[in-house]
NUFINU-442338 format. One line per 8 residues: number of its first residue (from 1); for each residue y, x, z of C-alpha. Coordinates in nm, 4 decimals, m for minus. Each point is the difference from the previous one (the first is absolute). Last residue first. Layout:
N
NUM> Y,X,Z ~ ... $
END
This chain:
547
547> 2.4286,2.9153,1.5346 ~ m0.2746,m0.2553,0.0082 ~ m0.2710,0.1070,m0.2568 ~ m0.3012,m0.0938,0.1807 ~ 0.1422,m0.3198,0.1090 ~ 0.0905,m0.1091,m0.3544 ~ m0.2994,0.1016,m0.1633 ~ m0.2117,m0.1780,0.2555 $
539> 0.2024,m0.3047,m0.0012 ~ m0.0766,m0.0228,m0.3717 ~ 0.2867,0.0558,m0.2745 ~ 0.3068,m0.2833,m0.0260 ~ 0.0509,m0.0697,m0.3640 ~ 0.0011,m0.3714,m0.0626 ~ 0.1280,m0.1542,0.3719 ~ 0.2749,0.2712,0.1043 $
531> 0.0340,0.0129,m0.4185 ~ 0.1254,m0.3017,0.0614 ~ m0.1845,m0.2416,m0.3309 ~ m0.2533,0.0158,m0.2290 ~ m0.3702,0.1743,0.0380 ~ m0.0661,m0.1576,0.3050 ~ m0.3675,0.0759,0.1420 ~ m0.0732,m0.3767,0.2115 $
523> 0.1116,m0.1424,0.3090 ~ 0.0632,0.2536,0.3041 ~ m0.0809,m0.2231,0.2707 ~ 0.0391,0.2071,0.3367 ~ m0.1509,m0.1180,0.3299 ~ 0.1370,0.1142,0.3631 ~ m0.2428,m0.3156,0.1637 ~ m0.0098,0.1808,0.3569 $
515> m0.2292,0.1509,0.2069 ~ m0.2200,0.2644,m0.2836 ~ 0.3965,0.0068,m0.1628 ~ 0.1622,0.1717,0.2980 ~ m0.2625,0.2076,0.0938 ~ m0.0217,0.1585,m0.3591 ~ 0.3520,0.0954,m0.0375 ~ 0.0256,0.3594,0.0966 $
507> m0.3212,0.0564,m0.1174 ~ 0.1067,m0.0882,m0.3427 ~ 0.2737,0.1980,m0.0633 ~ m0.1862,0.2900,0.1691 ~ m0.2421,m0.0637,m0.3088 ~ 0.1983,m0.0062,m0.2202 ~ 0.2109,0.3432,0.1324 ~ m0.2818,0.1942,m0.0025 $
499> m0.1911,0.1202,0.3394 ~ m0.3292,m0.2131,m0.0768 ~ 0.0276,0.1432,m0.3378 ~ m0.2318,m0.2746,m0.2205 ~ m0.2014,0.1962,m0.2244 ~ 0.0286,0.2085,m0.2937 ~ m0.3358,0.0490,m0.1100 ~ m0.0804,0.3876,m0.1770 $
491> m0.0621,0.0686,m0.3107 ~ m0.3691,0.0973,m0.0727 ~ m0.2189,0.3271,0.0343 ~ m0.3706,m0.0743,0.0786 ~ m0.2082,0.0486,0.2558 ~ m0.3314,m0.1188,m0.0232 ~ m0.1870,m0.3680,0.2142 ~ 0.1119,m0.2042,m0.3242 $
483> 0.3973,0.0954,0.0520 ~ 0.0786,0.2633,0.3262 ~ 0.3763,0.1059,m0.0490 ~ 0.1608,0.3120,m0.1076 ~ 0.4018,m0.0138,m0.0770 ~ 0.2162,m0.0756,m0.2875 ~ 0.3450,m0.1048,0.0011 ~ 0.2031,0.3770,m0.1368 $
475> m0.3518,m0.0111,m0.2382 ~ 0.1679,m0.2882,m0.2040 ~ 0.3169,0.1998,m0.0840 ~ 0.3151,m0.1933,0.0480 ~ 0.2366,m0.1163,m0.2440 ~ 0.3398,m0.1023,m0.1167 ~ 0.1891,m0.3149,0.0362 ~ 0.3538,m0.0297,0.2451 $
467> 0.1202,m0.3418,0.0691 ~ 0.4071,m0.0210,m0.0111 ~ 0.0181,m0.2583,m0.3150 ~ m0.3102,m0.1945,0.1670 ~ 0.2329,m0.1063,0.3073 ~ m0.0772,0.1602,0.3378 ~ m0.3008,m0.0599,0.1976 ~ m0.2084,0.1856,m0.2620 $
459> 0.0967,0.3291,0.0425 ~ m0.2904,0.1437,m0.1890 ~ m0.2225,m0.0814,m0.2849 ~ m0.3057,0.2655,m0.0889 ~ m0.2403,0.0139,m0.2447 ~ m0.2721,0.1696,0.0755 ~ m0.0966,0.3099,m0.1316 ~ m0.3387,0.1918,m0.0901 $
451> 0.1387,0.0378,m0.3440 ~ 0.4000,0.0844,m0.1077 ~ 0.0930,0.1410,m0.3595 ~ 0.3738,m0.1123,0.0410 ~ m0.0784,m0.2943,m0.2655 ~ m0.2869,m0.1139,0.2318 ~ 0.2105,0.0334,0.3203 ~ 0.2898,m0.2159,m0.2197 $
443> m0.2411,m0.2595,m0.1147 ~ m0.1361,0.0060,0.3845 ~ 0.3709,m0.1059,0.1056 ~ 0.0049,m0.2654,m0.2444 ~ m0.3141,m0.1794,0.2234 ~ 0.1115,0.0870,0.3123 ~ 0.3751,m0.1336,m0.0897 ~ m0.1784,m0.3326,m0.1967 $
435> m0.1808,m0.0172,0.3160 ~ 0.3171,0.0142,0.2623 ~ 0.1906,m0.2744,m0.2364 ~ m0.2595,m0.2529,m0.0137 ~ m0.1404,0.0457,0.3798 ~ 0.3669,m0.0060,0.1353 ~ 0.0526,m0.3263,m0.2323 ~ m0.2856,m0.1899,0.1810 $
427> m0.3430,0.0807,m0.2130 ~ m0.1592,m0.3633,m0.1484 ~ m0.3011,m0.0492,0.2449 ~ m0.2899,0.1974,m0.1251 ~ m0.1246,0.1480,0.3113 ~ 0.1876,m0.2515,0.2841 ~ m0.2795,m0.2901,0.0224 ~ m0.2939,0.2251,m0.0516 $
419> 0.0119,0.1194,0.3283 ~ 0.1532,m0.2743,0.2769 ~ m0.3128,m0.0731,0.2362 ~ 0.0332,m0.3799,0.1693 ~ m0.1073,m0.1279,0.3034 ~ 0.0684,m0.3418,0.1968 ~ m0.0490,m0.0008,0.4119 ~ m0.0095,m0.2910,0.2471 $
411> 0.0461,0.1360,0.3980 ~ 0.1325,m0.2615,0.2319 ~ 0.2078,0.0828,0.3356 ~ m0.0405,0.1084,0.3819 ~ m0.1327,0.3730,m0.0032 ~ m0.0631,0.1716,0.3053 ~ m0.2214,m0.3027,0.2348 ~ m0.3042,0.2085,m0.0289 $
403> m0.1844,m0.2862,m0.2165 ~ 0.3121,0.0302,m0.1958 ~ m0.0662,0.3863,m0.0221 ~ m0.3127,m0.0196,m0.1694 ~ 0.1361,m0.2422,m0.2405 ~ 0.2459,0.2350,m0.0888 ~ m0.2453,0.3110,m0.0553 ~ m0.2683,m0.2435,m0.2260 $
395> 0.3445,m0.1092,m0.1979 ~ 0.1197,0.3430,m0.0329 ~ m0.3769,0.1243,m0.1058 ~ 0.0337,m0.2638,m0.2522 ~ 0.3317,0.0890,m0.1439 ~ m0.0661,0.4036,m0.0208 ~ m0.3040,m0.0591,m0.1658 ~ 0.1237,m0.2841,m0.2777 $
387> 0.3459,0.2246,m0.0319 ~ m0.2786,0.3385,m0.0333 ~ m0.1326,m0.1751,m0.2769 ~ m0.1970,0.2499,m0.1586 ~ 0.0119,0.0231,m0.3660 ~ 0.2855,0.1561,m0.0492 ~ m0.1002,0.3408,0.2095 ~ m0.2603,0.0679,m0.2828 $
379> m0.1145,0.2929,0.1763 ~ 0.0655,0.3243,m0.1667 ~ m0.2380,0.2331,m0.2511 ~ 0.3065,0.1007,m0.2172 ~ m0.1201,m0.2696,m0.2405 ~ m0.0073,m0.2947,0.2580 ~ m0.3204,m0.0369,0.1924 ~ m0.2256,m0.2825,m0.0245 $
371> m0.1081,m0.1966,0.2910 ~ m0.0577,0.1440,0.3434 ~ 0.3140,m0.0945,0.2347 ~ 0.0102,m0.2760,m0.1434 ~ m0.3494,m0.0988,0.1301 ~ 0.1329,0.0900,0.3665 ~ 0.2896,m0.2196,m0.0385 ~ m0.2103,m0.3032,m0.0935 $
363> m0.2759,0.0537,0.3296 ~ 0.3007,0.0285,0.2478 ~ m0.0313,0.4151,0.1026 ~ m0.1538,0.0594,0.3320 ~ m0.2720,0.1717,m0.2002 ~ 0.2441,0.2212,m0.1819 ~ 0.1336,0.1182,0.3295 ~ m0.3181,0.0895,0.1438 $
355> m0.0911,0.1531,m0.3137 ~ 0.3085,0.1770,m0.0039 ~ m0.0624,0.1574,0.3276 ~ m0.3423,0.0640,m0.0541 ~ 0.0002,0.1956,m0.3403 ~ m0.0637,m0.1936,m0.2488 ~ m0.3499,m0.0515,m0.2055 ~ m0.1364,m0.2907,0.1838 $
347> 0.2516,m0.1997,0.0437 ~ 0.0735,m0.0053,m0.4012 ~ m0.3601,m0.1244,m0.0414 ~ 0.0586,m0.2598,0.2952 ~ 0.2759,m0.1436,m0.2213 ~ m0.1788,0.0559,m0.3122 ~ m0.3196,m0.2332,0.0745 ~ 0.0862,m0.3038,m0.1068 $
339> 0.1923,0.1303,m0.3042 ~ m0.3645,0.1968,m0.1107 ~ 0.0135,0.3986,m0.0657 ~ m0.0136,0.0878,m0.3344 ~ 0.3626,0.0439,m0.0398 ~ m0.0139,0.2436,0.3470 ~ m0.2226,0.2511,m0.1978 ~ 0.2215,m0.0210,m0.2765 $
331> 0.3220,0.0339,0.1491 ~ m0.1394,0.2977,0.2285 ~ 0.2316,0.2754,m0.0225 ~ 0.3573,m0.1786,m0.0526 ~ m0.1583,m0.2339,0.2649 ~ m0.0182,0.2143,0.3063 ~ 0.3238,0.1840,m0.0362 ~ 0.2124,m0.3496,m0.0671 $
323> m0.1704,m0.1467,0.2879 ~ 0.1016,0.3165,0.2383 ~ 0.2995,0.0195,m0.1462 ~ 0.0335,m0.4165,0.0985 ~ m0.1419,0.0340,0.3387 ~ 0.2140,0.2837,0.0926 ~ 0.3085,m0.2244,m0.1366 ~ m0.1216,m0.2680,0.1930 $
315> 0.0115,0.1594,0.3415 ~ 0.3778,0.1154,m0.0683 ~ 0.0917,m0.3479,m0.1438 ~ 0.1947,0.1239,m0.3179 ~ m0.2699,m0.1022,m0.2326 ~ 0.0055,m0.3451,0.1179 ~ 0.3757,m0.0339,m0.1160 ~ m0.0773,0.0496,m0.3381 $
307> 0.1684,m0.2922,m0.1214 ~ 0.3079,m0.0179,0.2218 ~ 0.0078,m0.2795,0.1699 ~ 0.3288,m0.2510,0.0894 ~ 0.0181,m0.2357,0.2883 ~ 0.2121,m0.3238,m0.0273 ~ m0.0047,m0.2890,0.2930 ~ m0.0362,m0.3178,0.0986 $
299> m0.0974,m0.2012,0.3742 ~ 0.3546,0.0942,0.1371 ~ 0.0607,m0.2228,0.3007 ~ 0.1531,0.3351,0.1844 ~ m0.3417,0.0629,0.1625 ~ m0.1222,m0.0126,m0.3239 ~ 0.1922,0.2753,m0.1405 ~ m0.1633,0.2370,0.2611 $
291> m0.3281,m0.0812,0.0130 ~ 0.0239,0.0733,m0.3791 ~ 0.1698,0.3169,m0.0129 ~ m0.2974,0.0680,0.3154 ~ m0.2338,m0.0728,m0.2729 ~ 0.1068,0.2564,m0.2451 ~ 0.0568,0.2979,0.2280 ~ m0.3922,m0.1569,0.1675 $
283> m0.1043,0.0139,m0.3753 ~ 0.1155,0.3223,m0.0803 ~ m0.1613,0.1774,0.2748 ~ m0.2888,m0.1744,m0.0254 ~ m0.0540,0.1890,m0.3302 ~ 0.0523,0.3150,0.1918 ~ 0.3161,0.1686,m0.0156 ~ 0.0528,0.3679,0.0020 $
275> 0.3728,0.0311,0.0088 ~ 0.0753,0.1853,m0.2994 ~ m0.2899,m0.2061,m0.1832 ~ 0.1608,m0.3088,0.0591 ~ 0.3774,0.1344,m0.0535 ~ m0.1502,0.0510,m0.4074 ~ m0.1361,m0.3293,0.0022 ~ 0.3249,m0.1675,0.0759 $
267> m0.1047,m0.3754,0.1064 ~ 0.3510,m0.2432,m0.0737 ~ 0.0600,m0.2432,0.2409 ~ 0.2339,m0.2988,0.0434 ~ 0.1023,0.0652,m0.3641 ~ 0.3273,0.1145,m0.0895 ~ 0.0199,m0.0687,m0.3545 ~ 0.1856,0.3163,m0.1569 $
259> m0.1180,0.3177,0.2405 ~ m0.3494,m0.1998,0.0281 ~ m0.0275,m0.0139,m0.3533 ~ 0.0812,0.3660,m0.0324 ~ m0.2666,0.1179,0.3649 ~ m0.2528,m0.2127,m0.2176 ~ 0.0613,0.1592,m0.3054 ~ m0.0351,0.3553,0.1840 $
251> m0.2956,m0.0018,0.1687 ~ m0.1777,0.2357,m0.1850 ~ m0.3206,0.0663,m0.1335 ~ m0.1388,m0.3253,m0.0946 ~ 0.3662,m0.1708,m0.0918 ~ m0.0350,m0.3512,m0.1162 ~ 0.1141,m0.2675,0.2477 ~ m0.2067,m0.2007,0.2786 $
243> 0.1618,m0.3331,0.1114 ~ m0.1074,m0.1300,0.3552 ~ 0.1821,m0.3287,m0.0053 ~ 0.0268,m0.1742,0.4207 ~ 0.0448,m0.4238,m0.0995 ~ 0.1148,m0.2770,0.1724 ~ 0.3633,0.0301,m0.0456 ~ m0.0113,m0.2118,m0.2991 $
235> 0.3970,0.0998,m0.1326 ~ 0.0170,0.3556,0.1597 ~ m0.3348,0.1069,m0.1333 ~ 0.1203,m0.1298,m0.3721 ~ 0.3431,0.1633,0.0181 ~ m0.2687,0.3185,0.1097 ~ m0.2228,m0.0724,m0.2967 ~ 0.2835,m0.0184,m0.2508 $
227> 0.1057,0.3057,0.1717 ~ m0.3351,0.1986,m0.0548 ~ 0.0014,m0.0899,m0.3785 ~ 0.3694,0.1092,m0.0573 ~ m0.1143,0.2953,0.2036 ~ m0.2859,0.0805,m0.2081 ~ 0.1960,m0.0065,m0.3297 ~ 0.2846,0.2408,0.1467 $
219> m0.2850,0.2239,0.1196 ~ m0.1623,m0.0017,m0.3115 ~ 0.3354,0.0725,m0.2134 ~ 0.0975,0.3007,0.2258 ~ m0.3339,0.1588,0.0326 ~ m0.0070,m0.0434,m0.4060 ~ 0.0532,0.3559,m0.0811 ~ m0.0844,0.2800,0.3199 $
211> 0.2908,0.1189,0.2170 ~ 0.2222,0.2580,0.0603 ~ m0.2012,0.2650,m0.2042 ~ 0.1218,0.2986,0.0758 ~ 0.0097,m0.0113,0.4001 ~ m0.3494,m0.1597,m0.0386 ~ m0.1058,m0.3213,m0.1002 ~ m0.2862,m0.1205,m0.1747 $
203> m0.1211,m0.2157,0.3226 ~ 0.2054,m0.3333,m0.1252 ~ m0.3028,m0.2203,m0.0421 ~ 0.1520,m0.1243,m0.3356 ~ m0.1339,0.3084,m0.1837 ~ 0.1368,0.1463,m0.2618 ~ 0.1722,0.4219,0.0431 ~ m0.0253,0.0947,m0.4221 $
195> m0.2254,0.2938,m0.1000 ~ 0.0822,0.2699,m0.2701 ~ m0.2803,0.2150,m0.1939 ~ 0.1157,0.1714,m0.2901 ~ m0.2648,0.1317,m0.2729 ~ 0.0417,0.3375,m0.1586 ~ m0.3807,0.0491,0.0083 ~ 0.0311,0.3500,0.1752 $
187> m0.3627,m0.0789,0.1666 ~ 0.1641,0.0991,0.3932 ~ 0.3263,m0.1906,m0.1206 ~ m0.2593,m0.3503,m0.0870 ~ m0.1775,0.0321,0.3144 ~ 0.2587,0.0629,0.2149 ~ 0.1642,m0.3209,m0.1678 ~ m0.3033,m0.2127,0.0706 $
179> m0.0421,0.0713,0.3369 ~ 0.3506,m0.0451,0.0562 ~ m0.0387,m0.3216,m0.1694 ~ m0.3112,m0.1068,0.2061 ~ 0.2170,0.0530,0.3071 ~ 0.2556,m0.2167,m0.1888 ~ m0.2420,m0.2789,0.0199 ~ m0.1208,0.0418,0.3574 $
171> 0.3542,m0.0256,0.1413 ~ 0.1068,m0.3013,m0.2378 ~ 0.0178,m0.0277,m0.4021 ~ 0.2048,0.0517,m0.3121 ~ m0.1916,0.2627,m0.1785 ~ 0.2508,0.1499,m0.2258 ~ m0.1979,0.2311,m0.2869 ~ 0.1875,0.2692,m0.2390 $
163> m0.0185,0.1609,m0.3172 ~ m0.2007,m0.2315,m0.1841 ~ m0.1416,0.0693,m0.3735 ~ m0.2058,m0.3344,m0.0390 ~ m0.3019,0.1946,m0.0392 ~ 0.0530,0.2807,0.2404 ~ 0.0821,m0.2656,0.2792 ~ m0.2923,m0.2313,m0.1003 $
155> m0.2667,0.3663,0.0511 ~ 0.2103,0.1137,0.2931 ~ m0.1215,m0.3585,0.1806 ~ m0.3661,0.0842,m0.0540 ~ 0.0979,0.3325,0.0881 ~ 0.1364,m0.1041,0.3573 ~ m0.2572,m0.2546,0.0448 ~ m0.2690,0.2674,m0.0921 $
147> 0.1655,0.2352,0.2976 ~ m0.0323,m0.2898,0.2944 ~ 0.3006,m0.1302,0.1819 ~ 0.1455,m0.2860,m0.1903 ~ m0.0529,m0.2831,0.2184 ~ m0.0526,m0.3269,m0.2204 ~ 0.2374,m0.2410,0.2284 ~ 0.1153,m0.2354,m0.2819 $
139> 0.3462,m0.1490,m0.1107 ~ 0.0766,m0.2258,m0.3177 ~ 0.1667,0.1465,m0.2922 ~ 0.3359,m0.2304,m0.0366 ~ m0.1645,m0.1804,0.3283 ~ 0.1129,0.1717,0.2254 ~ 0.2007,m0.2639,0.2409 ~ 0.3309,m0.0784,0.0153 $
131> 0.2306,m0.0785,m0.2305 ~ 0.3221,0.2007,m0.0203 ~ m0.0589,0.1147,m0.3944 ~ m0.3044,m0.1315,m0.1116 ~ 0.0703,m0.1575,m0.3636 ~ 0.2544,0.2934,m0.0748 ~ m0.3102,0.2310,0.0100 ~ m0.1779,m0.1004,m0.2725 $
123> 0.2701,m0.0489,m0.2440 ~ 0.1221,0.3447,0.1265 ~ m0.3306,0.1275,m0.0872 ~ m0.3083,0.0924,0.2237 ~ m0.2622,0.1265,m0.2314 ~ m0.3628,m0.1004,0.1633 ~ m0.2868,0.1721,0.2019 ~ m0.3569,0.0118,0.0536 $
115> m0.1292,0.3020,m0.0588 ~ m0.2909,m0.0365,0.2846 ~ 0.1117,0.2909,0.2297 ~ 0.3901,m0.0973,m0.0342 ~ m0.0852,m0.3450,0.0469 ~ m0.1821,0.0558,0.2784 ~ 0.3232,0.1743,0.1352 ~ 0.1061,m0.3922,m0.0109 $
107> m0.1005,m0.3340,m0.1198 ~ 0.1639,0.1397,m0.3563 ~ 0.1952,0.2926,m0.0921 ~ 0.3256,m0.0275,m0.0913 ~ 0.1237,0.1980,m0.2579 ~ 0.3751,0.1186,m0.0371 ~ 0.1113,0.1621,m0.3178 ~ 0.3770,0.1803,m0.0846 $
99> 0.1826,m0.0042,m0.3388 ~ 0.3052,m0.1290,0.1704 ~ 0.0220,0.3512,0.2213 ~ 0.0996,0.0867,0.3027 ~ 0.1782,m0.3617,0.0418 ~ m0.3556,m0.1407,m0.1154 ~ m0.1938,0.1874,0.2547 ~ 0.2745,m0.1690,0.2735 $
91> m0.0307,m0.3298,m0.1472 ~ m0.3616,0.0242,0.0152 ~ m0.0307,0.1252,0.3333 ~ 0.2480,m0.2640,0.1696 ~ m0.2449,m0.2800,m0.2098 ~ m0.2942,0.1548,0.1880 ~ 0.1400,0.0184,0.3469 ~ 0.1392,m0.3648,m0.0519 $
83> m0.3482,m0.1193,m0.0833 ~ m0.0985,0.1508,0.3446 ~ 0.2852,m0.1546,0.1737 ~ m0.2135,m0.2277,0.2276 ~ m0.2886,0.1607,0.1289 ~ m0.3987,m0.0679,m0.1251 ~ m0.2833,0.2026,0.1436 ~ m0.1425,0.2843,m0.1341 $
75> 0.1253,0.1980,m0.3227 ~ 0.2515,m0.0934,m0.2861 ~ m0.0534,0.2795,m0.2176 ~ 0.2431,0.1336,m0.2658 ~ m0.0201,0.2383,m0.3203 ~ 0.2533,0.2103,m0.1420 ~ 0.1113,0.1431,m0.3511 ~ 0.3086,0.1679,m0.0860 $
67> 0.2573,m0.0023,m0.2663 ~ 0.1896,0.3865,0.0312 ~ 0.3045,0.0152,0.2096 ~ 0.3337,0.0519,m0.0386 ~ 0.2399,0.1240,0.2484 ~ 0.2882,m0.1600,0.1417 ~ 0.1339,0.1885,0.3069 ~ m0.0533,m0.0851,0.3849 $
59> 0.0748,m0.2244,0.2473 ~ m0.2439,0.0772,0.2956 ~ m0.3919,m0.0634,0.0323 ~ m0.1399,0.0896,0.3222 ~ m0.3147,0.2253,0.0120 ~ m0.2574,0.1102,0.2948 ~ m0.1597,0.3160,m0.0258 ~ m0.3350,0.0625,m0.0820 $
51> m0.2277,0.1699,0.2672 ~ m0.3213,m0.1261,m0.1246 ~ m0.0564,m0.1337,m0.4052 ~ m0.2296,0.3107,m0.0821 ~ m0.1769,0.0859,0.3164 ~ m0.0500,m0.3589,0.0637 ~ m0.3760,0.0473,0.1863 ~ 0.0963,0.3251,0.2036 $
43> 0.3600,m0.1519,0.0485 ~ m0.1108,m0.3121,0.1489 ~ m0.2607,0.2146,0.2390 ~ 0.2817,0.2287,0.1091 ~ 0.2175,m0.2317,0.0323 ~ m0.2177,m0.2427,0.2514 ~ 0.3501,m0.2141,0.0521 ~ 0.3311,m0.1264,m0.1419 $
35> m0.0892,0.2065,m0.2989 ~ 0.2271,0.2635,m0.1019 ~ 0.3424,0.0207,m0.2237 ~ 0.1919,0.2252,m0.1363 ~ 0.3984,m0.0763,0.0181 ~ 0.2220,m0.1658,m0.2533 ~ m0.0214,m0.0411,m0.3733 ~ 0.2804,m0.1826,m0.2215 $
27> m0.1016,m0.1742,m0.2637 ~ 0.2377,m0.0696,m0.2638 ~ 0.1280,m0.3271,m0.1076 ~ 0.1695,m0.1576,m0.3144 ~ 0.1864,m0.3659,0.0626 ~ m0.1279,m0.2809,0.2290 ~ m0.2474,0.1724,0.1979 ~ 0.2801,0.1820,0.2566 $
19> 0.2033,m0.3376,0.0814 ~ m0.3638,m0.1485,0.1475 ~ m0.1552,m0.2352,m0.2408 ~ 0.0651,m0.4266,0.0124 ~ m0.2444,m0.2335,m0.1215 ~ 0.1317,m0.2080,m0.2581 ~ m0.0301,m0.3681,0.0319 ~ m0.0641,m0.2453,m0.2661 $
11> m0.3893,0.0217,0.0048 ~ 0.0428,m0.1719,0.3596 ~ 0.2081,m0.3155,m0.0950 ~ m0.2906,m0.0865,m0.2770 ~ m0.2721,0.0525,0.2468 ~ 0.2018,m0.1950,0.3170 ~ 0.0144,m0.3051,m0.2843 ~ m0.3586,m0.0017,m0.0310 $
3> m0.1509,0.1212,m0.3387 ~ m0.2640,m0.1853,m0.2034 ~ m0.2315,0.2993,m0.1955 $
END
């Protein structure tokens, strides 16, 4: 395999571990915990991984440990770091014990159900430390939830002799692994379950887990990406960009970007919903920006998207459950019926206000609205292209108001929708050094007989020496939400706080940059150089951690 230059750089560094990893540790257990909400039900279904307490490892004695055998899943969507998760596990199952075994499993927990798996060894992993990507044993988003999965998997783990599983994965993913280690301590099996916080959305987060792996490295990517376009936007001047960014749930990689770029205007789903606006809401907020601008000669523009920003509309929301409801228990009768006729099918069996709103839907929205669902029985937010929407009903708006003598300049518009992009991008040194800490810190869980824990890195504003690793039981995030039209327990979305300090930050400045041309360039992740310039965490981590 031809290496680039940045590839052969990159194997070179060594990630660095909080002070209290480097030598022997003990685990040090705190308080019980509860779910953040619906305990009774969380504890009713977990009533043998509920209540745990939450651990932080300290500087402890040697003491030896016997060779043990784990097994790792890369699950869901791709993050930067994840290869550095695995290689921090390694090393650290290999400090416990040389004689130690890691097996990957392959395209994800279907790989686990399929026995599909491969020895990782050190000549192995050496060839993907900090690269992005998954692709040491491939991701997948098979949904372990069903008891023959669970023994199907038993059945490889039995075989091969493993003590322990890490599912590396997002909110949905280490649900299924708290599943999956109830499961396993209700049987007795002697099998470890431990998750890993990935997803580059950033809404894993709670006051344990300060933020989710590979938010930092996406961001950073995205707003290289969204200042090239803004140096662009400022050169032409002819041109409004309506960029959409990853994040279905949560608004917070636009609300980062925003915090380093400083777009003219930056849509906050989660401050939509708060304040019950209507579609035309946003565009009239988006079109006056315009109006605005133009009146001072500016004809150009920036406006960022988050990607699920239709499901935070009030109106559209209802429409959406109500969609999601309707379809999760009549896929097949709806497959049969024909594409010509599906819009007036869906009409027909709403309720009236959401058919009315459906129906005043533009055709190509409307038929997103309907395709497939995702696994969890969700609308496909990426594939409507709420920038297209949003930019045409601006245009129709503006020229509306030129006829009424309120707007006085030219409207062009150029979209783009960031996702992909910032997934496998190489991970920025924070990325590299906080997943080889998540990933050593589930060795030391495992070694400390841990399951239904998620490894936990704190304190991350300050330098890696002073960060603080332990763990946090699963069932502590965990509330009830409707999936597939039932309720089901999951862990719950940390969204954007309208009342946190990044988003204050932002409010504060917003005005300002919607009139004016405020626009950052931040150039591309450094890996060498200032460490003002190299190590600097996200905005979001910096402003929630202020002191």
């Amino acid at each position: 395999m031809t290496k680039s230059a940045l590839q052969i750089a990159r194997a070179a560094y060594q990630p660095k571990l909080p002070k209290a990893l480097k030598g022997a540790v003990i685990a040090k257990e705190g308080e019980a915990t509860q779910s953040v909400a619906d305990q009774e039900a969380i504890k009713a279904l977990f009533p043998n991984t509920y209540g745990m307490p939450l651990i932080q490892f300290v500087e402890g004695n040697a003491v030896e440990y016997p060779a043990i055998k784990v097994g790792v899943i890369l699950s869901g969507g791709q993050a930067p770091g994840g290869h550095n998760v695995i290689s921090g596990l390694f090393d650290g199952i290999k400090k416990l014990n040389k004689d130690s075994k890691l097996y990957g499993f392959i395209l994800g927990p279907g790989g686990l159900v399929d026995h599909n798996y491969m020895e990782l060894t050190s000549d192995i992993i050496d060839e993907y430390r900090n690269t992005g990507g998954f692709d040491i044993i491939g991701s997948g988003r098979t949904k372990l939830e069903k008891e023959e999965q669970f023994e199907k998997g038993l059945e490889i783990i039995k075989e091969l002799g493993i003590n322990a599983l890490v599912i590396i994965g997002g909110d949905d993913s280490n649900t299924n692994a708290c599943v999956l280690a109830e499961y396993y301590a209700a049987k007795k099996c002697g099998v470890q379950v431990i998750g890993c916080p990935k997803t580059i959305d950033g809404d894993l987060k709670n006051e344990m887990i300060e933020t989710s792996f590979g938010f930092d490295t996406a961001c950073k990517t995205y707003s290289e990406m969204i200042g090239n376009i803004q140096r662009d936007c400022n050169s032409s001047r002819k041109y409004w960009h309506f960029i959409k960014l990853m994040g279905r749930s949560a608004s917070h990689i636009a609300l980062e970007c925003a915090l380093q770029t400083q777009p003219n205007l930056c849509i906050v789903s989660e401050e939509v919903e708060a304040n019950n606006m209507s579609l035309d809401d946003v565009v009239t907020y988006i079109a006056q920006a315009v109006a605005n601008r133009a009146v001072e000669g500016n004809n150009y523009g920036t406006v960022l998207i988050p990607e699920g920003l239709i499901e935070f509309i009030p109106a559209m929301k209802k429409l959406i459950a109500e969609l999601n409801d309707f379809l999760a228990h009549n896929a097949a009768e709806f497959a049969m019926v024909k594409k010509s006729q599906q819009r007036e099918y869906i009409i027909s069996k709403l309720s009236k206000e959401n058919a009315d709103i459906y129906a005043s839907l533009p055709e190509g929205v409307a038929r997103q609205l309907t395709l497939d669902r995702d696994p969890h029985g969700n609308v496909q937010v990426s594939l409507i292209e709420t920038e297209k929407l949003l930019s045409d009903m601006v245009a129709v708006k503006l020229a509306q108001w030129k006829e009424e003598g309120k707007y006085v300049g030219k409207f062009a518009a150029q979209h783009h929708f960031f996702g992909y992009e910032g997934r496998c991008a190489a991970p920025s040194n924070f990325d590299a050094d906080y997943c080889y800490s998540l990933g050593y810190t589930a060795s030391m869980l495992i070694a400390n007989g841990k399951t239904g824990y998620m490894s936990s890195v704190r304190n991350t504003t300050a330098p890696a020496e002073e960060w603080i690793a332990g763990g946090v039981p699963i069932t502590m995030m965990m509330n009830m939400e409707r999936r597939h039209g039932e309720m089901k327990p999951v862990i719950q979305k940390a969204l954007v706080k309208l009342d946190g300090a990044p988003f204050k930050t932002f409010a504060a400045n917003r005005e300002e940059w919607a009139l004016k041309t405020s626009y950052v360039y931040p150039g591309p992740i450094q890996y060498f150089g200032p460490t003002e310039v190299c190590d600097e965490p996200t905005k979001t981590l910096q402003l929630e951690q202020a002191k």
